[in-house]
N, C-alpha and C positions, 0 to 999 in steps of 0.2 A: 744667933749662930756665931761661934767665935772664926776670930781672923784665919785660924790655920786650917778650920773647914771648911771658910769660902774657897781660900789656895789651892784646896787638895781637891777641892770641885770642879773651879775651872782648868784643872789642868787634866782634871778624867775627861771635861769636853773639850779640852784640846786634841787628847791623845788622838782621832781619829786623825785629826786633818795631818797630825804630825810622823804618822804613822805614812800617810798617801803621799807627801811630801817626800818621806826618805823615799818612798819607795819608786817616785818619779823621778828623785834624785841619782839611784841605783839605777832607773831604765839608762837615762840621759846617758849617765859614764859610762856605762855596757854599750850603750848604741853611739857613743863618740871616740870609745877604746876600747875598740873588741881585742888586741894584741899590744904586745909590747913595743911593734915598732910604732904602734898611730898616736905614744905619748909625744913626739916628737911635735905634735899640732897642740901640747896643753899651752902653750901660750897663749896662742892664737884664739883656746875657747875661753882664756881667763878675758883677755880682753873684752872680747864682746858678750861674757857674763857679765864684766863691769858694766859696758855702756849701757847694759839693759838695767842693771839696778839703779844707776844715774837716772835715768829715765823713769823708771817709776817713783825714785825719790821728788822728783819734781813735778810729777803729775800727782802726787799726796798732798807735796807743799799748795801746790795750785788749787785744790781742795779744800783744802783746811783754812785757806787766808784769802785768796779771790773771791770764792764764789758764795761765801757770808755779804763782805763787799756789796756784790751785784745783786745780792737777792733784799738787802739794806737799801740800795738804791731804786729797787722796781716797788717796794714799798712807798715809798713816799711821794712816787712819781702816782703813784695809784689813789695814794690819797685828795693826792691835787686834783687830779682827776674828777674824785666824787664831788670835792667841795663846788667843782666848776658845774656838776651834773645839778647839786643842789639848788643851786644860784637861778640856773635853766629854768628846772621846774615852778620855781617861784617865779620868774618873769611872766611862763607861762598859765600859772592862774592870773597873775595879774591881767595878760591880756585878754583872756577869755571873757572876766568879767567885766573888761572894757566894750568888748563887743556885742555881750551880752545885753548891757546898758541902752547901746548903739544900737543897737535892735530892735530893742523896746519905744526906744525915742523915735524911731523913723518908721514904724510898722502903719500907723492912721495916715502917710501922707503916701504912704506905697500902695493902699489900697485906693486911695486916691487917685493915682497916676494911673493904676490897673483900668478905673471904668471910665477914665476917660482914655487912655489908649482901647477901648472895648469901641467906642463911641466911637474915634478916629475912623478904625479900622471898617464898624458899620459903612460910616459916612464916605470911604473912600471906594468901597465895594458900590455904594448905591451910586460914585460917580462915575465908578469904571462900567457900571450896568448903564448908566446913563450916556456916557459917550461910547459905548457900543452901538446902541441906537440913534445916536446921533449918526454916528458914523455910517450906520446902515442909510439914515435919511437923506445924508448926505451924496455916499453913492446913489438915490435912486434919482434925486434931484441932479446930479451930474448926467445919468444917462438917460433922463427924460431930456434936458435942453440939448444932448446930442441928435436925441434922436429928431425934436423939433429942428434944430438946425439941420437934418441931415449928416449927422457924420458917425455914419455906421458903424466905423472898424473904432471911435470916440467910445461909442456905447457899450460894445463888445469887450474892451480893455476894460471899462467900468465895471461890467460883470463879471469877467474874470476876477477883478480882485474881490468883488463883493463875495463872490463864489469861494474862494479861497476862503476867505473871512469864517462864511459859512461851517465850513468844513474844519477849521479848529476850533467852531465850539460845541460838536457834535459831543465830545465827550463831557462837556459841562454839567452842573446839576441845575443847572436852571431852565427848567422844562419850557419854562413858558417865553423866554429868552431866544431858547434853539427853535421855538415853533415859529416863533417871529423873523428868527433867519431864514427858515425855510422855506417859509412863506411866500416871502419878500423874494428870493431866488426865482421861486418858482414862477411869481406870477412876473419877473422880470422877463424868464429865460421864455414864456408862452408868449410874453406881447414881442422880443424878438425874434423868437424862433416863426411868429406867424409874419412879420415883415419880411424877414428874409425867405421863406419859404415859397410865400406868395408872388416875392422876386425871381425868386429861381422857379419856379411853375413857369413865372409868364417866358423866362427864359430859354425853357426846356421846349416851351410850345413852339419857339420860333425857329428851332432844330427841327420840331415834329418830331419828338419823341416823344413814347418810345417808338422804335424801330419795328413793327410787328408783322413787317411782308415780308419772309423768309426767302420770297425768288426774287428778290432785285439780289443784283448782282452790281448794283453799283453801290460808288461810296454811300455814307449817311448824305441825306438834303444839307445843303450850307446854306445859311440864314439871308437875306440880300444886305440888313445893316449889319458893318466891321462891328458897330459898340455893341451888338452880342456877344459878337464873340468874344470881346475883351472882359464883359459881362459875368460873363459865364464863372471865367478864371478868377474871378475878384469874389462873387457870391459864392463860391464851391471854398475858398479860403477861408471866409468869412466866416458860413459853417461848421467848419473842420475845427474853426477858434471856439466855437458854441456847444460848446461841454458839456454838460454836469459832472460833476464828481459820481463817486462809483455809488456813495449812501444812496443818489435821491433818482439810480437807474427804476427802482421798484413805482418812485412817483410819476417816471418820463411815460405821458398818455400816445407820444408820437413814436416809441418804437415801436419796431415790425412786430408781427402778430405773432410768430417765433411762440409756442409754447413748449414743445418737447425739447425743442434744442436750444430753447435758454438755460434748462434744466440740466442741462450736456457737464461737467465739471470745463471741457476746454473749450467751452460759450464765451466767446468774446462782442460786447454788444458791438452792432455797424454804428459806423459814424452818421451824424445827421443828414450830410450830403446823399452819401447809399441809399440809407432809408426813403428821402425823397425820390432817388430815382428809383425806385425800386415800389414805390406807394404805387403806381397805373398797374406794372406786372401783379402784383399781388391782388390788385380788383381782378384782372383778368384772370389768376390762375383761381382765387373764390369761389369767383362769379362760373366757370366751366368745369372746377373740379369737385365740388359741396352741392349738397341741396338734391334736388331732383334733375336734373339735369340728364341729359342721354351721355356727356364725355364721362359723368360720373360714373363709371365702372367697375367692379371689384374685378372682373374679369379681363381688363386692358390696362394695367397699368401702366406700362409702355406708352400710353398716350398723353399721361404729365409726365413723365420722362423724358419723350422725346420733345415736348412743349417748352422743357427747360434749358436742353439744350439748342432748340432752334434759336432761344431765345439768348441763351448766351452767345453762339454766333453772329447772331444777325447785330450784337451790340459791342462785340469783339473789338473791331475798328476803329468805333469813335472811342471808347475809353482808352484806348493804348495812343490816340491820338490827341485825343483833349483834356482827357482826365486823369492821365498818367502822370504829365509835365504837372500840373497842379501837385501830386503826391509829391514829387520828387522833391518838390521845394518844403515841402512840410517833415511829413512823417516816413516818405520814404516805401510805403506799401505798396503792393500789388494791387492794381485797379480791376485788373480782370479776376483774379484771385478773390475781391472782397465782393465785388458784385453778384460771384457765383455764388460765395458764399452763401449771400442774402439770399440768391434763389433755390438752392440748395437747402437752405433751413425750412423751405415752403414745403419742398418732397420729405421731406423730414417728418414734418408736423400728419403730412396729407398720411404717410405711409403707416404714422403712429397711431393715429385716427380710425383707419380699417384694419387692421391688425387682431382686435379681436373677433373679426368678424373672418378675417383670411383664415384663423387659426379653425374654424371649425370645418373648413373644405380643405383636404391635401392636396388636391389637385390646382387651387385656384393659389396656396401657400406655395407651390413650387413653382407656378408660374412667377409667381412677383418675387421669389427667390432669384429664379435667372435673370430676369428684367433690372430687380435691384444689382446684381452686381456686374451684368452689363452695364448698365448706367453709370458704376462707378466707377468703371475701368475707361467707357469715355470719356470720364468727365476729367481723368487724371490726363489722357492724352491730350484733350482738347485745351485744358488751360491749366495744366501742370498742377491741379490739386493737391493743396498739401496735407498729407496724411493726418496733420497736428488738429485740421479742423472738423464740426461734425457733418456724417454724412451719414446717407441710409444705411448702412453696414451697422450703425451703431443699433438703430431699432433691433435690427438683427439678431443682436449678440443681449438684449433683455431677458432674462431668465426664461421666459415661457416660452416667445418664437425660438429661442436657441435650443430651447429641447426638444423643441419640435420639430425645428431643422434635422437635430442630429436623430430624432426616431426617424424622418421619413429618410435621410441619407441610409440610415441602416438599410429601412425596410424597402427602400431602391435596390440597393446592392445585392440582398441577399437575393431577393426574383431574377434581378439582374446572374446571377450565377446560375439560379438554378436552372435559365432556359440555355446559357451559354454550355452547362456543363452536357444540357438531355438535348443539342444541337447533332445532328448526325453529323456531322464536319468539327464537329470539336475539338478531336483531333487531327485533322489534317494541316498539313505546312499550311501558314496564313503566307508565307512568302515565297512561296517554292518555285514564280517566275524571278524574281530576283536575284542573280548570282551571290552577291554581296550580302546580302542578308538572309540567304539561307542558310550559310555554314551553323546558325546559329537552331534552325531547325525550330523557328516557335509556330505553338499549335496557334491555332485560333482560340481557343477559352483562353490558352495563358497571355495572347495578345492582347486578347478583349476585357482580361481581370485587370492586369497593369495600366490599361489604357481608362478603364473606371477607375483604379487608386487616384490617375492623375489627374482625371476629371476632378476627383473631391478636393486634391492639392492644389490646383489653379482654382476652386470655389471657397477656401479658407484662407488659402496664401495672402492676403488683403486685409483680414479680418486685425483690427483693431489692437484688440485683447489677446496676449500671450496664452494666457489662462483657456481661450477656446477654442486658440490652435492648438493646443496641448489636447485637448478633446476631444477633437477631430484626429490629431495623430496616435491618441488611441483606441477612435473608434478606426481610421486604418490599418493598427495592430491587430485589431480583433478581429476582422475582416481577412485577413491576411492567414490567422490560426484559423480560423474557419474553411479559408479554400483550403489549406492544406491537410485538415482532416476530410473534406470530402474529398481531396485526390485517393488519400489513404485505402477511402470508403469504396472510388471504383476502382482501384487496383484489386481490392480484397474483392471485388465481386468478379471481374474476369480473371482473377488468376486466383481461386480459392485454394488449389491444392499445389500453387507454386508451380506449375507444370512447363510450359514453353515459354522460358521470359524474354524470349528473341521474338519478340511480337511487336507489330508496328505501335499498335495503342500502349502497350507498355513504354515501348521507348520515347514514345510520343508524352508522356507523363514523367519521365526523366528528363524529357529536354523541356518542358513546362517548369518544373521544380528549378534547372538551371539556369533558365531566363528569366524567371523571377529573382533568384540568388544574385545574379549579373548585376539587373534593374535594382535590385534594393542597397546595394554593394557602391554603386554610383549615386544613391540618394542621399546617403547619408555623407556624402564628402561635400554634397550642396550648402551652400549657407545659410540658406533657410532652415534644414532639417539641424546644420552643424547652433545654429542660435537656440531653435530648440531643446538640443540636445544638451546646451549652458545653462539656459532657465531650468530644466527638469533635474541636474545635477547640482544646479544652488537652491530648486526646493528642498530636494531630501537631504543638503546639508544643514537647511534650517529645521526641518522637522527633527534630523537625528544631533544635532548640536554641537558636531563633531568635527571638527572639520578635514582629521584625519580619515574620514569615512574617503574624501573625493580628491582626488588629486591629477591634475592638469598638466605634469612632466610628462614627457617623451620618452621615452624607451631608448635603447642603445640602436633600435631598429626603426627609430624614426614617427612610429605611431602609438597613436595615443593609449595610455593605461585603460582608462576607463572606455566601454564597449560605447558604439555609437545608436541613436535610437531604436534601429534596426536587428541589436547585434543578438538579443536574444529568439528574435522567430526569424534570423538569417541560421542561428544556430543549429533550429528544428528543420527547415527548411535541406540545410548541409546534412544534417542524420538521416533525414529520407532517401536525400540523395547517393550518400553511400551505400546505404542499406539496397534500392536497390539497382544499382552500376554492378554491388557484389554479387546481386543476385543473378544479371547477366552474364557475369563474369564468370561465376561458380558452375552455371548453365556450358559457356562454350568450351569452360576446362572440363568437365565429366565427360563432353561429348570427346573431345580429345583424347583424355586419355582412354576413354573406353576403347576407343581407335586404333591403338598404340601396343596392342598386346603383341601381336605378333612383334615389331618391331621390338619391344622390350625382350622376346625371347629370340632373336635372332643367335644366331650362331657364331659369334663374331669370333672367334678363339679358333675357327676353322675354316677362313674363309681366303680367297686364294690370291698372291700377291696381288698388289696393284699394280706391280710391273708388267704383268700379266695383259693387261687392258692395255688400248692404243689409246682409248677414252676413258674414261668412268662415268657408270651411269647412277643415278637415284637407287638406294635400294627398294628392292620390291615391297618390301614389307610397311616403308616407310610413306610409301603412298598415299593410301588411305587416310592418314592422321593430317599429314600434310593440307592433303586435297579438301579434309573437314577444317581444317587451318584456315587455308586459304579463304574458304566459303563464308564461313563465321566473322572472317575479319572484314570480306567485303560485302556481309551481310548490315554487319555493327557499322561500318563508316557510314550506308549508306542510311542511316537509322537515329541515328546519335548524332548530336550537333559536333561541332569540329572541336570545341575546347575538352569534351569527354569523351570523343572520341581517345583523344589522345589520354590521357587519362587511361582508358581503358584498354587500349594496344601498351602500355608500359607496364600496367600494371599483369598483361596475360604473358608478355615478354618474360617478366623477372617470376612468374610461378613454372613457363612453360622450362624457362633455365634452369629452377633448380626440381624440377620434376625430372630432365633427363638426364640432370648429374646425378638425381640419389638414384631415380630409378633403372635407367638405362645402362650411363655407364658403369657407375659404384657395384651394381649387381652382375658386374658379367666379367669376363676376362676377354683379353685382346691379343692377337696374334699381329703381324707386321700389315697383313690385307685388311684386319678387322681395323686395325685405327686408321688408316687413314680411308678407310670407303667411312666410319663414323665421321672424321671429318670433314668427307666430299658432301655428306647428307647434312651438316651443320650449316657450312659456311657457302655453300654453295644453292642450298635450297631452303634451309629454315630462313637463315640467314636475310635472305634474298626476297622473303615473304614481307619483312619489315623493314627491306629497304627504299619501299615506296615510301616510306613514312619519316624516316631520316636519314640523314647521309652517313650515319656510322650503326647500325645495328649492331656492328659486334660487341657494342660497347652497354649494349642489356642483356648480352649473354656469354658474361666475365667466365662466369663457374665452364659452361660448354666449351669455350673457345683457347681457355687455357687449361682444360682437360687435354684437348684436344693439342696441343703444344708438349704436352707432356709425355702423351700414349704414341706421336709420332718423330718423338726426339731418337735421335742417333743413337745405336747399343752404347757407342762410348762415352758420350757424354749424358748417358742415362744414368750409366754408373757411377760416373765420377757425383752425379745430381744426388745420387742415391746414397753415395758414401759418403760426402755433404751433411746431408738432411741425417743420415744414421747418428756420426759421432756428434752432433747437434742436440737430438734429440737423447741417443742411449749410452754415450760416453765421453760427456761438455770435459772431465780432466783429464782424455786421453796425453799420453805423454809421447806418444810416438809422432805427434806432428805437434811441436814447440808453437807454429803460429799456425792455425787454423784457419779454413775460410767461411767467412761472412757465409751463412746460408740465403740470407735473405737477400745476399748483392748477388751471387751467385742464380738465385729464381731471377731475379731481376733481368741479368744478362738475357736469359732465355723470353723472359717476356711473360713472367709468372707477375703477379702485383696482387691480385683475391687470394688468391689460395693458399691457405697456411699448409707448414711444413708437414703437419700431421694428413692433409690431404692427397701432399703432393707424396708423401709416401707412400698413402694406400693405393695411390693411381699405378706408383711405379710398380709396385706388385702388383699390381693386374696385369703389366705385361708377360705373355709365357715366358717370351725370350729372356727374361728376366730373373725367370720363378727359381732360375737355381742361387 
């Protein structure tokens, strides 16, 4: 290709760029001299054209001659680099094969070292096996020459650390090692536990103990030598020091016979000293409560009950006196506390023993129910038992007697209702001489249901396990839906067709439902019922996983979101209750108004001033209603307890008000006689029927008594009320009065506050004097 086609080549691949060039050239001057006067700034853009081309002449030069330069220099820097990399690598096979070498040469003298460091390690294992048992020897040879010299508490410290010893090598594998420890313990801890033992016997004899004559009334015997008594306090420490560890309790042949309640999860074994004092009681409770024996009775069990607490009495005194100071110095426990214990683990075993035999008599099962937890209610008062430990209650709550419990609690209950309900006095006042307590008007069955709820709640309230108070509190729920459907059941049978609900049995079954309401309304604020009621809302949050299910904030009103145990058969309970209050209520309004005719058709729009009277009497017509008013109300007060009472005078108040507003007055017109004789029969006589009941009546018959304000206001200030309420209601933009008045300050003045203007208008057109 010749020279002048390559030229004419690249200058066709120029033309593009040289064409965008001019033509950014052309924007630039159009957008830096749009007119003739802005040549006046070509200096100014010549300049700083220059400096830009200066500028990019020296960022080309910089290009073209630097950064050859710099890129010549990271070459060679790079090469040095490798050489140095190379040099590296060669060291490093060199040393490889050095070590390699190195390896080879010393591998026969490493295996070397291996088996005799194998050998070491045998031979040092077989010394430390070796001075373990040395050291076992050695202890036993120390507290054999104690015990030959006599020095007890010498011998004791020996065993304690032997003991110790013992005990960290339980987890060893060397079986035949830890048998020899165990061993060794054991047959230490029996040659002292039978020296010391046999000391404190002859001890305990020179007290005469145990204590077993319940009628002296004097201290325990005091021995005639002091070095008993000093005796005493030296071998009960002694003891207390004579341990075993927890492993080798299953091998200790000298603890108490305890089977059921070793088994207990919160079984703490007694100390060696207990156990001794406690060895004579335990032959005697044996020896009288097992076997064939006459004390041995499934039908008395009340009489090792009461054996155990004579027994903790009668040994009361010397342990808070001589056996107490001893703890104090030691560990601190309660002497009468752990004593009981031990005797307590004997009714334990004894009760666990007959139990299947109690299970198949209910009679003989609910006796040694009461007896069991009398027992453990005296046993709490008598030496403060602490709940943490076992006691008969636990037999109790074992799956089988506790089912058993709760069928016969049921199958008590329900007989227990059914003779209380088929009682001819069932419902009569249970308190009708007692001032005070009869406002409340309880029958006899609903005293005698509540007073069985509380029986089962003081025979659970004790019980151990959450889980079977929870059981018990719903088999008292279900108990609870039970009476309430059989009140249901004799309501429905005396009052089949609804007929006369002003009956005493009826109302007597309304105030039944209400003292229950009461009673169950106060249980649940208990904290017993309120602990309950915590456990049963953190089961069902763990059952539902949620924990937004339950929530324990307070309301703006101070009580709690969530319902308390009670809140749903307080619920049913509250619907009965209304349902029927309404029912009496609906009763003394029909008779009322049936009453009321005449008096609704009175003549009032013709009737003759009141100026006319010296007095004003009752209207004739209004008599009647009144007098069945009257009668009703002090038939119901005398009937209904005092808290529904009221309830149901407020509730006849606000029907009987707005019964004479729509029907009475709204239906009639009034002349100057008729409203105010209507208002002499309001406030004078209706009025005055419910103001034995509180000091303002007029204030439940709003609608009545500012009718009654309205139909006896002044012609003048009727009107002006009137032409008020008009442009208020039928022309708010009148312009003939620029500032209007307040209607509602206006009702006000007068003493109107219920009654909207639309009423207070139809009122005012019920006067004639008005009508034009």
């Amino acid at each position: 290709m010749s020279m002048a086609t390559m030229s004419c080549t690249e200058e066709i691949d120029k033309a593009p760029f040289v064409e965008m060039a001019r033509l950014a050239a052309v924007a630039f001057i159009n957008e830096r001299f749009p007119d003739i006067e802005s040549l006046e700034h070509a200096p100014e853009t010549l300049n700083e054209l220059t400096s830009t081309k200066v500028n990019l002449e020296r960022a080309i030069l910089f290009a073209t001659e630097e950064v050859p330069r710099k890129i010549t220099f990271a070459i060679k820097e790079a090469e040095a680099v490798s050489e140095t990399v190379n040099k590296l690598h060669m060291e490093q096979d060199q040393l490889i094969g050095d070590i390699y070498s190195h390896v080879v040469d010393n591998t026969v003298m490493a295996n070397k070292l291996s088996q005799t460091m194998k050998q070491i390690c045998e031979l040092e294992k077989y010394m430390q096996y070796l001075l373990c048992i040395s050291h076992f020897e050695d202890l036993s040879a120390d507290i054999q020459s104690a015990l030959l010299i006599k020095a007890t508490e010498r011998s004791i410290e020996q065993f304690i650390l032997m003991a110790e010893h013992a005990g960290h090598l339980q987890n060893s594998g060397c079986r035949h090692l830890v048998k020899f420890a165990n061993d060794t313990v054991l047959f230490w801890f029996r040659i002292l536990l039978e020296k010391l033992s046999s000391e404190f016997n002859e001890c305990l004899s020179a007290w005469q103990w145990p204590f077993i004559v319940s009628s002296l009334k004097s201290a325990p015997p005091v021995p005639a030598a002091t070095e008993s008594k000093e005796k005493l306090g030296t071998l009960f420490a002694q003891l207390t020091m004579l341990q075993l560890p927890e492993d080798f309790h299953k091998e200790d042949k000298t603890s108490d016979r305890s089977v059921f309640a070793a088994k207990l999860p919160k079984w703490r074994p007694l100390s060696l000293p207990f156990q001794l004092l406690l060895k004579p009681l335990q032959k005697r409770f044996i020896f009288h409560f097992y076997g064939n024996k006459k004390t041995n009775s499934l039908d008395k069990p009340e009489w090792y009950f009461t054996q155990i607490l004579t027994w903790i009495k009668d040994h009361r005194e010397f342990l808070k006196t001589r056996i107490q100071p001893e703890l104090d110095k030691q560990s601190g426990l309660d002497a009468l506390a752990e004593f009981s214990r031990g005797l307590v683990a004997l009714a334990v075993d004894k009760l666990h023993t007959d139990m299947p035999e109690l299970l198949l008599m209910n009679i003989r099962f609910a006796h040694v129910l009461d007896e069991s937890l009398a027992f453990h209610k005296e046993l709490c008062l008598l030496c403060s038992y602490p709940d943490s430990q076992p006691s008969c209650l636990d037999v109790l709550i074992q799956p089988e007697p506790f089912k058993h419990w709760l069928h016969i609690e049921k199958q008590f209950a329900l007989q227990k209702m059914d003779s209380m309900l088929s009682s001819p006095s069932a419902w009569k006042c249970q308190y009708k001489d007692s001032a005070d307590v009869d406002c409340l008007k309880v029958s006899e069955c609903g005293e005698s249901f509540m007073l069985l709820l509380l029986t089962i709640t003081d025979r659970y309230r004790l019980l151990p396990s959450v889980e079977c108070r929870m059981d018990f509190l719903r088999l008292q729920l279900e108990l609870l839906d039970d009476f309430r459907i059989r009140l249901l059941q004799v309501k429905k049978e005396i009052f089949p067709n609804r007929a006369d609900h002003l009956n005493q049995q009826y109302c007597a079954i309304v105030n039944t439902v209400n003292y229950i309401n009461d009673v169950l309304c106060q249980w649940a604020n208990l904290p017993f019922f309120v602990k309950l009621h915590y456990y049963k809302m953190k089961t069902n949050r763990k059952e539902t996983s949620n924990e937004d299910k339950i929530q324990l904030d307070d309301d703006e009103n101070g009580k709690c979101l969530e319902p308390s145990v009670f809140e749903e058969i307080v619920d049913l309970f509250e619907m009965m209750q209304k349902d029927m209050l309404a029912n009496i209520l609906s009763f003394v309004v029909d008779d009322v108004k049936a009453r009321s005719r005449s008096y609704r058709h009175e003549r009032w729009m013709a009737l003759p001033s009141h100026k006319e009277y010296t007095s004003m009497a009752l209207s004739g017509s209004a008599c009647e209603m009144l007098l069945v008013l009257k009668d009703h109300l002090h038939n119901v007060e005398a009937l209904l307890s005092k808290s529904l009472f009221a309830v149901f005078w407020q509730q006849l108040a606000e029907i009987v008000n707005r019964f004479i507003f729509s029907e009475v007055i709204l239906q009639n017109n009034f002349n100057d006689g008729g409203s105010h004789q209507l208002q002499f029969d309001m406030t004078r006589n209706l009025f005055t029927l419910f103001g034995q009941y509180t000091a303002k009546p007029e204030n439940y018959f709003k609608d009545v008594k500012e009718s009654c304000i309205v139909l006896t206001l002044s012609a003048g200030s009727a009107l002006l009320i009137k032409e008020v309420i008009y442009r208020a209601l039928h022309d708010p933009h009148s312009l003939a009065n620029p500032r209007p008045t307040d209607p509602i300050a206006a009702l006000h003045d007068i003493g109107i506050y219920k009654l909207t203007l639309e009423e207070v208008e139809t009122l005012l057109s019920l006067r004639i004097d008005l009508s034009d």
